[in-house]
C-alpha positions in Angstrom: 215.4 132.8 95.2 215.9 129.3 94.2 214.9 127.7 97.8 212.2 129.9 98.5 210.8 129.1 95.3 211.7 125.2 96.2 209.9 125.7 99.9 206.9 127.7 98.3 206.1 124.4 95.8 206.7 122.1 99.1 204.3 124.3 101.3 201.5 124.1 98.0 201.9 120.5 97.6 201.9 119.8 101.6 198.4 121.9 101.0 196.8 120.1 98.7 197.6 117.0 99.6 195.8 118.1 103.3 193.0 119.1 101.5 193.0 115.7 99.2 193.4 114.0 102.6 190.9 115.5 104.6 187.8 115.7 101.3 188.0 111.8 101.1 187.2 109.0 103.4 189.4 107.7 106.2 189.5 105.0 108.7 186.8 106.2 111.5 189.1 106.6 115.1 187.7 105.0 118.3 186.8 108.4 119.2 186.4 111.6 117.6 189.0 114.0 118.1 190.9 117.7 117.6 192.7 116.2 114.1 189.4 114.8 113.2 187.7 118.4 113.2 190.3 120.2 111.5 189.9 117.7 108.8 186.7 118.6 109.0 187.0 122.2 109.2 189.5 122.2 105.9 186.4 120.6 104.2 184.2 122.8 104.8 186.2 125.3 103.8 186.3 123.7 100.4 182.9 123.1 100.1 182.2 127.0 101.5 185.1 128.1 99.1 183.6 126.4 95.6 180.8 126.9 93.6 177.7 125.5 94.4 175.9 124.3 91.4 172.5 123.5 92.6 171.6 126.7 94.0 173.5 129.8 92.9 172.6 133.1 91.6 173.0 132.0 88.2 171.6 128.0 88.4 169.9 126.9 85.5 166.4 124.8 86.0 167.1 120.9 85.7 164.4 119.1 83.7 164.4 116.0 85.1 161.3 115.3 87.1 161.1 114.8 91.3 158.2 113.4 93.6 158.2 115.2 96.9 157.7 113.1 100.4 157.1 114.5 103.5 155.8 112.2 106.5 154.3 114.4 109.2 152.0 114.2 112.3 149.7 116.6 112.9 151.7 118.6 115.6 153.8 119.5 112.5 150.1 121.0 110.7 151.4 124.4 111.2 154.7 124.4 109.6 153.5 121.7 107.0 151.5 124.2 104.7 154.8 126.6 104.2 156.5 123.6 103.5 154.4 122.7 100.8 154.4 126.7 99.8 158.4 126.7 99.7 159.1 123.5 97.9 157.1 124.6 95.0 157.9 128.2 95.1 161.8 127.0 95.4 162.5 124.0 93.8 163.4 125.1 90.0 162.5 121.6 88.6 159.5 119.5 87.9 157.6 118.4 91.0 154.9 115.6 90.0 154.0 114.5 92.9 154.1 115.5 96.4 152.9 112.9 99.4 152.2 113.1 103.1 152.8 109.9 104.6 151.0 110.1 107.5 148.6 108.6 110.3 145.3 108.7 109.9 144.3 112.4 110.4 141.5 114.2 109.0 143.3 117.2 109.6 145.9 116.2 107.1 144.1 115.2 104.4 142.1 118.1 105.0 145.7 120.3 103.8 147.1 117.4 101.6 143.5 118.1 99.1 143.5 122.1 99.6 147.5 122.0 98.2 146.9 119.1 96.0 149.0 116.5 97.5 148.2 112.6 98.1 147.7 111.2 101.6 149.7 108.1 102.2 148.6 106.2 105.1 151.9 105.4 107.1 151.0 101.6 107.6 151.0 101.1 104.4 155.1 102.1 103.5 156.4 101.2 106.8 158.2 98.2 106.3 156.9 94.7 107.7 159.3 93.5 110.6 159.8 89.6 111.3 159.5 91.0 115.3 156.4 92.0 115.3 157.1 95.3 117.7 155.0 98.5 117.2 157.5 101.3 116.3 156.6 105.1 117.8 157.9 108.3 117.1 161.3 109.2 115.8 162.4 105.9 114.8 159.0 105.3 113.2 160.0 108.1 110.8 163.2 107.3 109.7 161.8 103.4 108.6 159.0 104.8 106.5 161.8 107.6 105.5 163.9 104.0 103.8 161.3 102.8 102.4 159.4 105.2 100.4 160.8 104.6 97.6 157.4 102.2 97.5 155.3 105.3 97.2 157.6 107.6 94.3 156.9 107.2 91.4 160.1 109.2 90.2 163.5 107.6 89.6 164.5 110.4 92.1 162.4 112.3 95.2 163.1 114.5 97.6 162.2 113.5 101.6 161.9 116.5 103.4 161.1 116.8 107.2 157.6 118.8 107.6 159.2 121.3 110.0 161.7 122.4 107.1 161.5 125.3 104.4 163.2 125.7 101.3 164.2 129.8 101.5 166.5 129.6 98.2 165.8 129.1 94.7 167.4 125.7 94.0 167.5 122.4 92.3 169.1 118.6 93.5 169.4 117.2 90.6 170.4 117.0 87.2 170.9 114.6 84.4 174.6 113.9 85.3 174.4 114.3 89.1 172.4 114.7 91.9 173.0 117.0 95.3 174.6 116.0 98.9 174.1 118.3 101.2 176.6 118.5 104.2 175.5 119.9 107.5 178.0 121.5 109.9 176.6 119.7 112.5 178.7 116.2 113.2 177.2 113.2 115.8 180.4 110.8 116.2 178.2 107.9 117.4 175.9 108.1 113.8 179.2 107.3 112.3 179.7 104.2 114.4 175.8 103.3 113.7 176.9 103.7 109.9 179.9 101.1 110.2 178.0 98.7 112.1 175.3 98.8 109.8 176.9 98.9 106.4 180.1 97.1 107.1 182.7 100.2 106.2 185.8 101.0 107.4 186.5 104.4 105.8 184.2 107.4 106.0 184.0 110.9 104.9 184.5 113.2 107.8 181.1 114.9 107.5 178.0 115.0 108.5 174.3 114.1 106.3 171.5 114.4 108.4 170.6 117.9 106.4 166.5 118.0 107.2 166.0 116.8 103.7 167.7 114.9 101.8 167.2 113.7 97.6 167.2 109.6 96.9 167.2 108.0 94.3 164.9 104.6 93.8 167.9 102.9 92.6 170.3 103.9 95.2 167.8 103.3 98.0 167.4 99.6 96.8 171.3 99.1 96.5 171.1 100.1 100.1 168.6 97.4 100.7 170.6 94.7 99.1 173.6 95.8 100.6 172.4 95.4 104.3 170.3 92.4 102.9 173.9 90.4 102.1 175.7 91.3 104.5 173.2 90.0 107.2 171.7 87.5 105.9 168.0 88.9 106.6 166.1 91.6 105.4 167.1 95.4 105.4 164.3 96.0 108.1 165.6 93.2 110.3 169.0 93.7 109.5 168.5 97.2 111.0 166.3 96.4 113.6 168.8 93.5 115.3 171.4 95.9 115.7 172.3 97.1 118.9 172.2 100.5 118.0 171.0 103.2 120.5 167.9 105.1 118.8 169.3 108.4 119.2 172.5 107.0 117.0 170.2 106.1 114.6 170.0 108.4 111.2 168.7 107.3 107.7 169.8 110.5 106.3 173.5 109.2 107.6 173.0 105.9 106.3 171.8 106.8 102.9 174.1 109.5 102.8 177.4 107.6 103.4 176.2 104.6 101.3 175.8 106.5 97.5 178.9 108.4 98.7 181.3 105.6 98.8 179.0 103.2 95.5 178.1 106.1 93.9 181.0 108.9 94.2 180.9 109.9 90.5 177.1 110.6 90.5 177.2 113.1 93.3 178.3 116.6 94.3 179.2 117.5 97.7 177.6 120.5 98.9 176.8 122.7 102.1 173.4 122.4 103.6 173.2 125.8 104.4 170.6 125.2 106.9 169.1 127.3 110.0 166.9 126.9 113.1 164.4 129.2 113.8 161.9 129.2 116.8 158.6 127.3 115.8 156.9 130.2 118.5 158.4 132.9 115.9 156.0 131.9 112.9 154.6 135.4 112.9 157.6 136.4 111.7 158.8 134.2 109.1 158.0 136.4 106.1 160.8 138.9 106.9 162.8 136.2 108.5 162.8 134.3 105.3 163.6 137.6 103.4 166.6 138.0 106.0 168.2 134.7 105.9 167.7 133.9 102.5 171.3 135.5 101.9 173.2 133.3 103.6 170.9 129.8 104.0 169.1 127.6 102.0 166.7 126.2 104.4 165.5 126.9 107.6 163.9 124.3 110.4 161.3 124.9 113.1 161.6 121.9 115.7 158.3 122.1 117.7 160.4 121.8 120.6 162.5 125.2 120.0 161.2 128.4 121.3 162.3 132.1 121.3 162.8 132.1 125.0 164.5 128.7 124.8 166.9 129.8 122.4 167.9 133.1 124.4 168.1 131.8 128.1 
């Protein structure tokens, strides 16, 4: 009785010292591997396992104010305006302002004065590069993503991508801490992009490109001085003269792994809980949203992703 009371204590401790293990950051390998998403799947587990305590079916409202950013084209028109609808139908704290930073689009200011929002032109946050290239498209985004913290005027907003719904009552932050949500989905080389960027060795084995993401104006400037220091130039240049591929490129993975390691105590860990959903299946999103409102927290609708595409 004695030993298997012995070897029961050594198979706990052996388990929580996995879990410890695989919950906090570690040296990133060459290449990702089988060990790397067990770790990964033990962490999960323990996120899936604990409570979450910014959206549950007892969280309280948080008082402390949010803006709301969401840079769109018009292309994302159609999913903008239920956007709009489910961040302030969802978001159980107060929302002062919400902006569209956007091109020039009549269309768009058209929807940002029918649901009270303020247009922001996009030339006006994207950041001014000492390489005078014109940035397009995805990349374009994730700049003016860094640097709106020019345009809140909240200590803390929420950036959320126009094709993205809130479907759950929830908050993402509080007066002690604020929300990280982790996404199941993991993109080895956004790690690498991370540890050229910011200069880290060790990492937490998960992934933070969630569709939306809360910053804080005094975390996003840390971030700026950080890459500022360390390359001697500018965050925008600093980024931008890095031989980094465009598709390895994610501000929600470089914001994300930044406050985690400088700001551990001031976060939570918790699971994104997102879903895709055809853009082509819009008629259908009131008893969708009804449907997977169980189980998710947000669902996305890239304008790329069809019905038939995801059945073929």
């Amino acid at each position: 009785m004695k030993k298997f009371s012995i070897f029961c204590f050594f198979v706990a401790a052996c388990l929580v010292s996995l879990i410890y293990y695989a919950c906090h950051p570690t040296y990133l390998p060459n290449n990702d591997s089988k060990w790397q998403n067990f770790l990964r799947f033990i962490n999960y587990t323990y996120l899936k396992a604990k409570t979450d305590p910014f959206c549950n079916s007892e969280i309280p409202t948080s008082e402390v104010p949010i803006d709301v950013v969401i840079p769109v084209i018009e292309k994302d028109a159609v999913t903008l305006v239920l956007t709009i609808e489910s961040v302030r139908a969802n978001i159980l704290q107060p929302i002062k302002n919400i902006y569209f930073i956007a091109p020039e689009s009549t269309l768009l200011r058209k929807i940002a004065h029918e649901k009270n929002c303020i247009f922001i032109l996009e030339d006006n946050v994207l950041p001014v590069f000492s390489k005078n290239t014109q940035r397009k498209g995805w990349i374009k985004q994730q700049y003016l993503k860094l640097n709106a913290d020019t345009v809140a005027t909240c200590e803390h907003f929420l950036i959320i991508d126009a094709d993205t719904l809130l479907i759950r009552p929830q908050i993402f932050v509080t007066k002690e801490k604020s929300v990280l949500n982790i996404l199941h989905d993991y993109w080895f080389k956004r790690k690498q992009m991370v540890k050229i960027a910011l200069g880290f060795n060790k990492f937490h084995n998960l992934d933070f490109t969630s569709h939306h993401m809360l910053f804080s104006k005094t975390k996003v400037q840390a971030l700026k001085k950080h890459l500022q220091n360390l390359h001697g130039k500018p965050w925008q240049d600093a980024l931008d003269s890095l031989d980094i591929p465009e598709g390895s490129f994610s501000e929600y993975e470089l914001y994300g792994n930044f406050v985690a390691q400088h700001f551990e105590d001031e976060i939570e860990f918790v699971l994104g809980c997102n879903i895709i959903f055809p853009r082509n299946g819009l008629s259908n999103i009131d008893k969708a949203r009804d449907y997977l409102c169980n189980k998710y927290k947000s669902l996305t609708m890239h304008s790329f992703l069809t019905i038939e595409g995801m059945t073929e």
